[in-house]
Every structure is written in structure tokens, then in C-alpha cells.
SEZAKE-273691 format. One record per residue (C-alpha): x, y, z; residue in three letters. Coordinates in nm, 4 decimals, padded with zeros to 6 digits, always signed. Layout:
<atoms>
x X&y Y&z Z&res ALA
...
</atoms>
This chain:
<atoms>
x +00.3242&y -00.6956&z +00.1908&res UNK
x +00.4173&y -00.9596&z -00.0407&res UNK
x +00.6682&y -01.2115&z +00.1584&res UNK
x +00.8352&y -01.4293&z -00.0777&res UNK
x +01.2111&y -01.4347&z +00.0005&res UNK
x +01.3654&y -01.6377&z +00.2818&res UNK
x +01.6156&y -01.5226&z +00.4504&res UNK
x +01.9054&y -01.8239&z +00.3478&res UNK
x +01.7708&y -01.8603&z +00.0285&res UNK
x +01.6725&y -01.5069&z -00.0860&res UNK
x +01.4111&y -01.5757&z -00.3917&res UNK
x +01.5013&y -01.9527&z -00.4887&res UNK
x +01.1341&y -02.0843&z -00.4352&res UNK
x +01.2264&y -02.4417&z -00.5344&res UNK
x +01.4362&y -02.4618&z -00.2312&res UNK
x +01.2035&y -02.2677&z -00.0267&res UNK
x +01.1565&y -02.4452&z +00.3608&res UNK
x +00.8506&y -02.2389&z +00.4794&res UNK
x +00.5551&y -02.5119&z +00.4928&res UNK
x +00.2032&y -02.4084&z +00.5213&res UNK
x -00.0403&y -02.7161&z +00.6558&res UNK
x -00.3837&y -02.6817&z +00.5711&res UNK
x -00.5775&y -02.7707&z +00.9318&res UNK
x -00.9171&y -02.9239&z +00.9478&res UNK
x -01.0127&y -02.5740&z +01.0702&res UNK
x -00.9342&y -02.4457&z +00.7518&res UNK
x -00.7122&y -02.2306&z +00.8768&res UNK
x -00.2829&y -02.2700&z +00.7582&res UNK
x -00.0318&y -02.3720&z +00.9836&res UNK
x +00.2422&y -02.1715&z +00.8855&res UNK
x +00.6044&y -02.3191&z +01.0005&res UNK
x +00.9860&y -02.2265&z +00.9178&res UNK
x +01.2441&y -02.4966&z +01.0058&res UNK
x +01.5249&y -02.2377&z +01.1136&res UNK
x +01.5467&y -01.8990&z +01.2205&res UNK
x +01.6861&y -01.8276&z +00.9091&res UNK
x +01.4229&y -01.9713&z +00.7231&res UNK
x +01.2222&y -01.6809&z +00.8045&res UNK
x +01.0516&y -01.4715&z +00.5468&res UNK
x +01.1643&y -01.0709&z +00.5271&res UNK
x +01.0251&y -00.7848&z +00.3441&res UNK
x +01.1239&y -00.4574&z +00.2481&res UNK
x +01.0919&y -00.1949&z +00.5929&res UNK
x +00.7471&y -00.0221&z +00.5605&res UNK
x +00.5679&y +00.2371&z +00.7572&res UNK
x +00.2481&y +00.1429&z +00.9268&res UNK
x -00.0472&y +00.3842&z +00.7875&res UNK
x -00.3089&y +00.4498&z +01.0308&res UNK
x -00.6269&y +00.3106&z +01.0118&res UNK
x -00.5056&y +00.0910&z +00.7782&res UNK
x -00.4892&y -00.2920&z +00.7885&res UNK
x -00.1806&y -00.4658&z +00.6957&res UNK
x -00.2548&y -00.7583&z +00.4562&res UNK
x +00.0387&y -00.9711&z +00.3968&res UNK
x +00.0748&y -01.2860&z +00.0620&res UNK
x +00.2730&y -01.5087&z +00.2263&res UNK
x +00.4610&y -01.7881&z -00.0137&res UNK
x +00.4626&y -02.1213&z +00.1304&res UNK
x +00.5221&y -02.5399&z +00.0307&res UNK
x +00.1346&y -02.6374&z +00.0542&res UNK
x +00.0435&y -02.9647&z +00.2415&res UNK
x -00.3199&y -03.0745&z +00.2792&res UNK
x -00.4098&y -03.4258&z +00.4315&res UNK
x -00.0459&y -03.4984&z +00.5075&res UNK
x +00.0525&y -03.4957&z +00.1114&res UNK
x +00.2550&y -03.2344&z -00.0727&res UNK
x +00.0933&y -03.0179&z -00.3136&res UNK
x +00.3435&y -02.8255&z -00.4001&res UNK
x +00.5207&y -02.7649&z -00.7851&res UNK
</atoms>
């Protein structure tokens, strides 16, 4: 799955509101404003025995500072 578009902005990445915060964990927080901030995809069918990997596209903060474009 490759999640890119929002669903108010469509593909306009410089405008993009979904955050993802780096956690000492090292895991992301992933966070989207407004319901329709939401990412959306393309319907697919589920294969089974197959995992579901998605790339999710995301403004990147790590220690509380953008890192973003």
C-alpha cells in the first residue's frame, strides 16, 4: 500500500497535515489533525497468508524539531 494522498488535500505534499513523531522508543507516532486529514488508498483485496505492508507519507519531527522539506 503506498498512502500518500490526504483526503482534503489529495497529493499536495507541501500542505500535507499528517505528522509522524519519532518516540524515544523508536517507534513513530503517527497523528492527523482532522478526520479529513486522513490518508486513503485505492480499495484492495486482502490475499491470504499475506502481510499487508503499508509506506505511509508523513511531516517528520524528531526531538521536538521539524525535519521535514
Amino acid at each position: 500500500q503506498f498512502c500518500l494522498a490526504e483526503l482534503r488535500r489529495g497529493l499536495d505534499i507541501f500542505r500535507m497535515k499528517t505528522s509522524a513523531t519519532l518516540l524515544p522508543t523508536g517507534e513513530f507516532d503517527l497523528h492527523m489533525p482532522l478526520p479529513s486529514d486522513a490518508k486513503f488508498m485505492p480499495p484492495t483485496i486482502p490475499v491470504k497468508g499475506l502481510s499487508c505492508i503499508a509506506v505511509v507519507f508523513a511531516q517528520l519531527y524528531m526531538d521536538g524539531e521539524f525535519r521535514g522539506p
